[in-house]
MARKOLSE-78954 format. One record per residue (C-alpha): residue number from 1; y, x, z. Coordinates in steps of 0.2 Angstrom, whole numbers, m for minus. Each point is the difference from the previous one (the first is absolute). Example, Ala and Ser with C-alpha at 12.3 -4.5 7.8 and 13.67 -1.06 7.14 Angstrom:
BEGIN
+-----+-------+-------+-------+
:   n :     y :     x :     z :
+-----+-------+-------+-------+
:   1 :   m22 :    62 :    39 :
:   2 :    17 :     6 :    m3 :
+-----+-------+-------+-------+
! end
This chain:
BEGIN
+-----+-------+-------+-------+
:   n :     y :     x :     z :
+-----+-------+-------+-------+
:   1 :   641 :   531 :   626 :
:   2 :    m9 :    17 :    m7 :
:   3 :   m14 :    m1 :   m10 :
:   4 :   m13 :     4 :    13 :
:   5 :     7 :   m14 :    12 :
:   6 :    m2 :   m14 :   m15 :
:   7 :   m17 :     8 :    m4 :
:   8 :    m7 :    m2 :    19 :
:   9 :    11 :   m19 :     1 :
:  10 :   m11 :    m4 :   m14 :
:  11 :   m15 :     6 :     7 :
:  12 :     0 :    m5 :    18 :
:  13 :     5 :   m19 :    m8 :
:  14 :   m15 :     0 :   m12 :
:  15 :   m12 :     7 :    15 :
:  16 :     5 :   m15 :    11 :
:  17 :     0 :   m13 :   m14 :
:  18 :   m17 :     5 :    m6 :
:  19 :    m8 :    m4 :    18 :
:  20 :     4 :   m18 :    m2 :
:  21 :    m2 :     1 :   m21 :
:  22 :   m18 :     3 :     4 :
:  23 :    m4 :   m15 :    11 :
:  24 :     8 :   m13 :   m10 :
:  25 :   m11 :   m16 :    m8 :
:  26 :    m3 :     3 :   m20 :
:  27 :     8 :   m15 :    m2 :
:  28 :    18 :     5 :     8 :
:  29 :    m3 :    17 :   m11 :
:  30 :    m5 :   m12 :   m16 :
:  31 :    15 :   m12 :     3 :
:  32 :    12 :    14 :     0 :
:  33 :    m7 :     8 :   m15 :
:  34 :     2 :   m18 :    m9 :
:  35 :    18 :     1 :     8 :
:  36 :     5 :    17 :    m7 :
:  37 :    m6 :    m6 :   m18 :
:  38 :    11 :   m16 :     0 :
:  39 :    15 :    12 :     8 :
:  40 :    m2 :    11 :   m16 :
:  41 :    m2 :   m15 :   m10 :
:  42 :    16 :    m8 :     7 :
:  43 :    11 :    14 :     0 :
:  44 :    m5 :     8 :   m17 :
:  45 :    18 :     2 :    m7 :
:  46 :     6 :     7 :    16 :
:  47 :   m14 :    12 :    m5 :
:  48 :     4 :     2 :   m17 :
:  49 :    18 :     4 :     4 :
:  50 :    m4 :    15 :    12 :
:  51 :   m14 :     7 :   m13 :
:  52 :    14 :    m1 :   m13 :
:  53 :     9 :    14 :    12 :
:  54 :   m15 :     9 :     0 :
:  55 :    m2 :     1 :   m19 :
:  56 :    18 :     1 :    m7 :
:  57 :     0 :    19 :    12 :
:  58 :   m16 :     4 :    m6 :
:  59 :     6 :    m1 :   m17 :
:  60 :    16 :     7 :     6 :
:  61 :   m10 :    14 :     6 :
:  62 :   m11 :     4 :   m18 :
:  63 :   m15 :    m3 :     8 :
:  64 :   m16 :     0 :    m9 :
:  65 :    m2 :   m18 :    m9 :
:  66 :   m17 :    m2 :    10 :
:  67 :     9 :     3 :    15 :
:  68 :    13 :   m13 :    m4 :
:  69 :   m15 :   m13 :    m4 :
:  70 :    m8 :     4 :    16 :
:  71 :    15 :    m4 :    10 :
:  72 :     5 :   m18 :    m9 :
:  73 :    m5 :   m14 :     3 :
:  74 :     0 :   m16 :   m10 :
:  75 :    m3 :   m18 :     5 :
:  76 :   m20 :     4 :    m6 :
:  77 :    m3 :    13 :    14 :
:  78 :    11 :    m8 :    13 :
:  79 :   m14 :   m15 :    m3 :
:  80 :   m14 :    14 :     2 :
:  81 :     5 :     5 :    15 :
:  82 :     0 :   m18 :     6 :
:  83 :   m16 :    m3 :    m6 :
:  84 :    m6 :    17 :     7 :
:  85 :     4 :    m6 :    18 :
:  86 :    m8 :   m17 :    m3 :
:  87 :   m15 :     9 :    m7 :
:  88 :     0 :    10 :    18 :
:  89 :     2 :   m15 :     8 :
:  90 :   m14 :   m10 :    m8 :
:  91 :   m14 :    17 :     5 :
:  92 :   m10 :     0 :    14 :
:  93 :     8 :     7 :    15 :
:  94 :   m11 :    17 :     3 :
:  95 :     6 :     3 :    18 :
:  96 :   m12 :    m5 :    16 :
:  97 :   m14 :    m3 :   m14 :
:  98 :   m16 :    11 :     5 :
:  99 :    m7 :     8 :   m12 :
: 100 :   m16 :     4 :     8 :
: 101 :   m11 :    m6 :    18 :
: 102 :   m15 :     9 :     3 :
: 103 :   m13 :     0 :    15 :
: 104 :    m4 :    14 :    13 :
: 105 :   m18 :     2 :     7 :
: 106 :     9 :    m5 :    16 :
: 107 :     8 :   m16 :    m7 :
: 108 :    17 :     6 :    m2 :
: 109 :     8 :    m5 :   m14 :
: 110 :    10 :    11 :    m9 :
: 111 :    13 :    m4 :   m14 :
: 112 :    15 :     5 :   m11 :
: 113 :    16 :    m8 :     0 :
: 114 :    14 :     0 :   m12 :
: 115 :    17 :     4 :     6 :
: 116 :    18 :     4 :    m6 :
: 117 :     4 :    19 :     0 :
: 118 :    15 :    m2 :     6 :
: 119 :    19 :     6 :    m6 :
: 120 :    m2 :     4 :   m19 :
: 121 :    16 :    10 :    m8 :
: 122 :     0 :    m3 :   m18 :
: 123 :    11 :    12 :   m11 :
: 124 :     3 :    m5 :   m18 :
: 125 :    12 :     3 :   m16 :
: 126 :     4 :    m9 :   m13 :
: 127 :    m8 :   m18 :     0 :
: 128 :    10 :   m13 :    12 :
: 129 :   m17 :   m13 :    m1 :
: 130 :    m8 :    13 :    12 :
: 131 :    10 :    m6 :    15 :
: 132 :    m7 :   m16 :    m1 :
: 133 :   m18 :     4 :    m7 :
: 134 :     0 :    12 :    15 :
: 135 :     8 :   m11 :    13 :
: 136 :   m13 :   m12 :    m4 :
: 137 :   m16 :     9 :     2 :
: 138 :     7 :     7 :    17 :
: 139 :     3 :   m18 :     7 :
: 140 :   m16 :    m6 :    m6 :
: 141 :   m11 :    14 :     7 :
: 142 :    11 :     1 :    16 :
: 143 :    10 :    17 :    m2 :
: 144 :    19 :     1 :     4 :
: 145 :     7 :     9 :   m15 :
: 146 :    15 :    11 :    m4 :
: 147 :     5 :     0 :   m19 :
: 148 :    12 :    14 :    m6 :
: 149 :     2 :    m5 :   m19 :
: 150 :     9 :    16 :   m10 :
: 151 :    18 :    m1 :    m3 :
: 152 :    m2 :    m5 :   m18 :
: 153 :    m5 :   m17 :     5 :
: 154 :    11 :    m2 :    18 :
: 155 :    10 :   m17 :    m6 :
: 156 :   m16 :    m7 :    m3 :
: 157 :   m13 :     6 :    14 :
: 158 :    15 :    m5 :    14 :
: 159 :     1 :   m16 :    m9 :
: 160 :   m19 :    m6 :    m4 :
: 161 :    m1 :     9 :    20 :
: 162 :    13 :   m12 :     8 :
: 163 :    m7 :   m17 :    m8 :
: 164 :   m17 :     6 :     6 :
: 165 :     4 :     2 :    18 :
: 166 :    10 :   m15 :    m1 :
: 167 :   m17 :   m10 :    m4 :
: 168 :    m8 :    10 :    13 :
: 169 :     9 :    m2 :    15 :
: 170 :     0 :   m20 :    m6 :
: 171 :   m18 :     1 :     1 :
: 172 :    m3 :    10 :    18 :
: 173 :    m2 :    17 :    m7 :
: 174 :     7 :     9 :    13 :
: 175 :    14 :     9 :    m4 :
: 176 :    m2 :    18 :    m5 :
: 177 :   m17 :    m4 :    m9 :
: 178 :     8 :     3 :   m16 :
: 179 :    15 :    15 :     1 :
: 180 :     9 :     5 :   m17 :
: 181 :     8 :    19 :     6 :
: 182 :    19 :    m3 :   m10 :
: 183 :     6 :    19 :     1 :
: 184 :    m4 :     8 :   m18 :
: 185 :     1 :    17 :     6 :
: 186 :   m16 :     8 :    m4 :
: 187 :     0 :     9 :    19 :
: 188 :    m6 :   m17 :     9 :
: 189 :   m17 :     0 :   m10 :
: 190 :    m4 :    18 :     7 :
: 191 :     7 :    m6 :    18 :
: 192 :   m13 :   m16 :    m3 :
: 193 :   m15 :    13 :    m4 :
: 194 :     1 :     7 :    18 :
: 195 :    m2 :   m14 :     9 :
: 196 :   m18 :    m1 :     4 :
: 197 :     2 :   m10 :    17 :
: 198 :     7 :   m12 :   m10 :
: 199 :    m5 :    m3 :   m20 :
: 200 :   m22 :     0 :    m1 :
: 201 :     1 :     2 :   m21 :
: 202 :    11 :     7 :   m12 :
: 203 :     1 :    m8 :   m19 :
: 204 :     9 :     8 :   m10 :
: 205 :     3 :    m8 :   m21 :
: 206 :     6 :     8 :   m14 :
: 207 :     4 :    17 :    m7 :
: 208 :   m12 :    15 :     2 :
: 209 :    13 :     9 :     8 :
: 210 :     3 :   m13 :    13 :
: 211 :   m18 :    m2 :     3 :
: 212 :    m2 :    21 :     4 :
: 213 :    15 :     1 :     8 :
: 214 :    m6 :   m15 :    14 :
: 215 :   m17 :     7 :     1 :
: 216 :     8 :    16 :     3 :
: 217 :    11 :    m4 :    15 :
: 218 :    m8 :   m14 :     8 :
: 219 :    m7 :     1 :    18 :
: 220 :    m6 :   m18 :    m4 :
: 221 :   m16 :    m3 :   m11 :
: 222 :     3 :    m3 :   m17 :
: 223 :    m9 :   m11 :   m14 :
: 224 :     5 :     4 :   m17 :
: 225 :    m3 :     6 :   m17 :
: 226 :    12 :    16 :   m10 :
: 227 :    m6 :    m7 :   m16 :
: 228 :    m8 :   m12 :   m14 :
: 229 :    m6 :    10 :   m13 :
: 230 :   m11 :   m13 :   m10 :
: 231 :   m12 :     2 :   m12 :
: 232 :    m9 :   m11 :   m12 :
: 233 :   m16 :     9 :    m7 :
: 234 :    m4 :   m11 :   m17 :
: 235 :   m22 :     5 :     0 :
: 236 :   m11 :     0 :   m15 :
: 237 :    m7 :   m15 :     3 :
: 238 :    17 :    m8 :     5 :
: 239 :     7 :   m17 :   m11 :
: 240 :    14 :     4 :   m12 :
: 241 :    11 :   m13 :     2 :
: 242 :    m4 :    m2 :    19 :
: 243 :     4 :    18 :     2 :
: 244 :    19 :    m2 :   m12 :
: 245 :     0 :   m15 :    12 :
: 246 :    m1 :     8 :    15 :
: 247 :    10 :    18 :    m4 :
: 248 :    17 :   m12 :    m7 :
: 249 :    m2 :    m9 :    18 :
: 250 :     0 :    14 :     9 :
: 251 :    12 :    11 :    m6 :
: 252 :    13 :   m13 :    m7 :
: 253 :     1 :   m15 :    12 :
: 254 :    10 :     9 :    14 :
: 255 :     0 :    17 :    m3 :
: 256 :    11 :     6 :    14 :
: 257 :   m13 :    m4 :    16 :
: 258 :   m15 :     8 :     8 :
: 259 :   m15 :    m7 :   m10 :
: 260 :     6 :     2 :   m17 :
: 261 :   m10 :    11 :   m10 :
: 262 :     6 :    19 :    m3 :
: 263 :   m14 :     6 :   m10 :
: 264 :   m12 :    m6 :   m15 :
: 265 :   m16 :     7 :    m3 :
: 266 :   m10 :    m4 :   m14 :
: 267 :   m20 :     6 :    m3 :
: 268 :     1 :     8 :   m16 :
: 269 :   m14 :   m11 :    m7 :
: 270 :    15 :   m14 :    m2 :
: 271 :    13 :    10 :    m1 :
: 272 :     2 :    m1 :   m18 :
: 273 :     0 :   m19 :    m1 :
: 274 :    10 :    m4 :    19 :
: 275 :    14 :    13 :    m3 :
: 276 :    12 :    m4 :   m15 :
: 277 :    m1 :   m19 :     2 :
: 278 :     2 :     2 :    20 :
: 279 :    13 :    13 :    m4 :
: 280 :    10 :   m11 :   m10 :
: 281 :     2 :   m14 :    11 :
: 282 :     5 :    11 :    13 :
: 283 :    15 :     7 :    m9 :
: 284 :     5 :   m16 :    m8 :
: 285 :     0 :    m5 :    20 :
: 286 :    12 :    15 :     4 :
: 287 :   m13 :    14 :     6 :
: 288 :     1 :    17 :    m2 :
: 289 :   m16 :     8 :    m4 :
: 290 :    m5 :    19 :     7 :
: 291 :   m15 :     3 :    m7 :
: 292 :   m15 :    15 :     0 :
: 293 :    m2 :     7 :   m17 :
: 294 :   m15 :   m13 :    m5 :
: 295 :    12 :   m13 :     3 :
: 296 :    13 :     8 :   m10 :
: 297 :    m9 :     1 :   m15 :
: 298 :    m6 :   m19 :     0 :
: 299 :    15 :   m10 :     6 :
: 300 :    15 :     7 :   m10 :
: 301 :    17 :     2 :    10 :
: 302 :    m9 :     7 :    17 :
: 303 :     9 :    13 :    11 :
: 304 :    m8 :    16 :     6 :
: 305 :    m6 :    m2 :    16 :
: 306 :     3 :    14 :    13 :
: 307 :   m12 :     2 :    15 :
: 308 :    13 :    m8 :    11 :
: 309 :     0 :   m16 :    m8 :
: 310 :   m18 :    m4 :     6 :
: 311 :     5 :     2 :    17 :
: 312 :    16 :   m12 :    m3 :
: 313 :     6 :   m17 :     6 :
: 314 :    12 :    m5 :   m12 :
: 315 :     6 :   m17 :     6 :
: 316 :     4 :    m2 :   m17 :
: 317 :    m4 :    m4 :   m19 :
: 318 :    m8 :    18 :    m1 :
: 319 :   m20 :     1 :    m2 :
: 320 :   m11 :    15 :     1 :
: 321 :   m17 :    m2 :   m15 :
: 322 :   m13 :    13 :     4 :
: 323 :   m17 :    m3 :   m12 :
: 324 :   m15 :     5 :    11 :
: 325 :   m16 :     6 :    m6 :
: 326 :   m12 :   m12 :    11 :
: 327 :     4 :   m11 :    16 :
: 328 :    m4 :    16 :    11 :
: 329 :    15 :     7 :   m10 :
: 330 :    10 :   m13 :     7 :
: 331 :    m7 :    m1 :    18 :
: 332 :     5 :    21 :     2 :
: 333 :    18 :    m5 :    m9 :
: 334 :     4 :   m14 :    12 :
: 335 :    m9 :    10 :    18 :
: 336 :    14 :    15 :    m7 :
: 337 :    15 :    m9 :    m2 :
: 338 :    m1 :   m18 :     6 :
: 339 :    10 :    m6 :    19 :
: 340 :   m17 :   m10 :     3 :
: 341 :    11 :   m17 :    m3 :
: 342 :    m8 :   m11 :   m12 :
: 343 :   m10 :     8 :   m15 :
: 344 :    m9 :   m12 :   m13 :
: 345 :   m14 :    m1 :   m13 :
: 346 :    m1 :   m10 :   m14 :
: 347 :   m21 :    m1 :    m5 :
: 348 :   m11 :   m11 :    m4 :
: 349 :   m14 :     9 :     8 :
: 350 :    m7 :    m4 :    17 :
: 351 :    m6 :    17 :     3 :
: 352 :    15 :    10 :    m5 :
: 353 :    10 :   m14 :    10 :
: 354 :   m10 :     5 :    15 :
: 355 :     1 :    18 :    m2 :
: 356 :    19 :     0 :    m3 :
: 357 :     2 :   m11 :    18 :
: 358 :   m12 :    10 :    10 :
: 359 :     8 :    16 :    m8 :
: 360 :    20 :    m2 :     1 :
: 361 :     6 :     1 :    17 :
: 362 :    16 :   m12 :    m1 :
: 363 :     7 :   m14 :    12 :
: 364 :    m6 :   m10 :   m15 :
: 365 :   m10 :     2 :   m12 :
: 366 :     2 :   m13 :   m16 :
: 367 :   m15 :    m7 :   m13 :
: 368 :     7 :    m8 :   m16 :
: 369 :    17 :    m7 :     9 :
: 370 :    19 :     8 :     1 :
: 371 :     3 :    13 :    13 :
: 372 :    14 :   m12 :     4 :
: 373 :   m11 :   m11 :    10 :
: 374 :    m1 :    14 :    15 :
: 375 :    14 :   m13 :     9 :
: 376 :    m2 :   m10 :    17 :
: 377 :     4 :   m17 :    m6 :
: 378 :   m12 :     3 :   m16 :
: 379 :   m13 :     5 :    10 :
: 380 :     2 :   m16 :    11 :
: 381 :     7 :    10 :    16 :
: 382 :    16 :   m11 :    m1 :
: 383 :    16 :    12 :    m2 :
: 384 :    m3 :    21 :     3 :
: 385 :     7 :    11 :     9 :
: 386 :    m4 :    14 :   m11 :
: 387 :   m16 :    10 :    m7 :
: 388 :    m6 :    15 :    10 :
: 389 :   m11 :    13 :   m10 :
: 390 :    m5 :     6 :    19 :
: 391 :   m17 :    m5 :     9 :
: 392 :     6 :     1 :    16 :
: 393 :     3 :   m16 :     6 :
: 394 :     3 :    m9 :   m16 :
: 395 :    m2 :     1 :   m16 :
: 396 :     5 :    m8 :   m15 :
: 397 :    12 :   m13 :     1 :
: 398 :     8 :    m7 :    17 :
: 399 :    m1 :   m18 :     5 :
: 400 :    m2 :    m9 :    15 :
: 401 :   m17 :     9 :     7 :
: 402 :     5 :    16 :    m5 :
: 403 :    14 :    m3 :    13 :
: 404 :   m11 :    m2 :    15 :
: 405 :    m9 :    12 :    11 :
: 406 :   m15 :    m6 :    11 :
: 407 :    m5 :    m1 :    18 :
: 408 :   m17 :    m3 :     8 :
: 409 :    m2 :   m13 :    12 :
: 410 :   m15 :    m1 :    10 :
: 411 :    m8 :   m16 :     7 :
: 412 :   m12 :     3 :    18 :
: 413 :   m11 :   m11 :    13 :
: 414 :     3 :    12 :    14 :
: 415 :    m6 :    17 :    m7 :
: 416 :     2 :    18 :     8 :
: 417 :    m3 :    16 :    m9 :
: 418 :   m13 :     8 :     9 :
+-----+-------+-------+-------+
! end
């Protein structure tokens, strides 16, 4: 079978599935969810010992340590994506709600309706808990999805995939809801980017240069984001400790994702109190600071930073510190060289909190708290399917309602148009 034969296989079986997807009960949808988690439960060594493929070549192959951490799994995140699927399970089903009825002088009554989109491709790297956050926000909204994990994580993607259909198809999902393409040639994601009769949305997850190059060769819309360049701003008026608090959170925690912060930037009012104690507790946690010239001189082993680095998305132990003269200072830096994803300010100043918020045009837009928190499940969506930075149709993260389009439905007596 060539490439273009498998794409279109996959297609025309999501496209027939996804009629009946969207007229199922929440409650089928819901006990399948429930059935998927105890399948991941139950078969987590099977899991385990297909990951363990995954890793031992990525070692084999020298990749980047956070590339390798992205790709294991552990009996901790094989219980998270569990509990992710429950989570799903347990929100509110947003399909067939109406958002919102209103009355015509005429007496017609005229309304929106939430439905499914329809056939959602999801193209991702690295992480294998995708394929089941994914499949799990697609059955609950009522999409038919079709996952394509990166080759780095094909052990574990066909595995966690095969004990999720297994719980579908016990659960009356019909069959081709939930598709896991198995070639790991790169030529069957451009031959699923032209089928627009087919696939209604287009995720892609993970490196910059995937993300362009979907973007760039899909016939299908796309939600996405290139980036997360992440910025704390520490204010004038900010809290010292809260502010070491939050910038150790946000660039140490998990430094190799999306929300972790990429730059520092300090008001120069504090600077001389925030920066060598903040300084030092980032090198004793392993970061490499690149700093402007300020910085330099109050925090003693600070790299040079070049232009380039404020523009940088490390996914690493490596921090950019610019010290700014006011918060406008800050709100120029981050409107020049942020993605948009999450930027953050630590103040305890309701104006300046208000002004940073109405200023900063970002997906999210953080007071006093971790850029970290821009997530799905910590923002009470259940699992995500990613974080757009666009504003066309969604924006921040994806759950469930950010999966469904609308329809008007319209209620009449009898009416004619005259």
């Amino acid at each position: 079978m060539s490439l273009k034969e498998e794409a279109l296989k996959l297609g025309k079986n999501a496209k027939a599935a996804s009629r009946r997807l969207a007229r199922l009960s929440s409650a089928v949808k819901n006990r399948a969810l429930v059935a998927m988690a105890e399948g991941i439960e139950r078969q987590s060594e099977f899991l385990l010992k297909e990951n363990k493929k995954d890793v031992d070549q990525a070692v084999k192959a020298k990749l980047s340590s956070a590339l390798v951490d992205r790709v294991a799994l552990n009996p901790s995140r094989i219980q998270g994506m569990a509990k992710g699927l429950r989570d799903v399970a347990a929100l509110p089903d947003p399909v067939g709600e109406v958002i919102k009825m209103w009355r015509r002088p005429n007496g017609l009554q005229v309304g929106r309706m939430r439905i499914p989109l329809g056939v959602i491709a999801i193209i991702y790297e690295a992480r294998p808990n995708v394929t089941a956050d994914a499949a799990a926000l697609c059955v609950k909204s009522g999409n038919a999805v079709i996952l394509r994990g990166g080759s780095e994580a094909h052990h574990s993607n066909r595995a966690i995939g095969a004990v999720l259909q297994e719980a579908c198809a016990a659960s009356g999902v019909p069959e081709g809801a939930l598709q896991v393409a198995e070639s790991k040639d790169r030529g069957l994601v451009h031959e699923l980017l032209q089928l627009e009769d087919y696939i209604d949305l287009v995720i892609p997850r993970g490196g910059e240069e995937l993300i362009r190059a979907v973007a760039q060769n899909s016939r299908i819309p796309v939600i996405k984001h290139y980036k997360g360049v992440c910025h704390v701003y520490v204010d004038d008026e900010a809290s010292i400790a809260m502010a070491e608090k939050i910038s150790l959170n946000a660039k140490v925690q998990r430094p190799a994702v999306c929300n972790a912060m990429e730059t520092l930037l300090v008001h120069e009012a504090v600077a001389k109190d925030f920066l060598p104690s903040v300084a030092a507790k980032l090198r004793a946690a392993g970061v490499e600071i690149r700093g402007c010239e300020k910085t330099q001189k109050l925090a003693p082993g600070v790299k040079p930073a070049t232009e380039e680095d404020w523009s940088t998305e490390y996914l690493d132990l490596i921090l950019a510190v610019r010290v700014v003269k006011d918060m406008e200072a800050a709100i120029e830096h981050i409107e020049t060289h942020s993605s948009h994803h999450t930027d953050a300010i630590v103040t305890n100043s309701l104006a300046a909190a208000t002004r940073f918020t109405a200023a900063v045009d970002s997906a999210a837009v953080v007071v006093n708290a971790s850029t970290r928190f821009n997530d799905g499940g910590e923002f009470g969506l259940g699992a995500e399917i990613g974080i757009s930075t666009d504003k066309f149709h969604a924006r921040g993260p994806c759950g469930l309602r950010e999966l469904t389009s609308y329809k008007y439905v319209v209620y009449g007596d009898g009416q004619v148009r005259e």
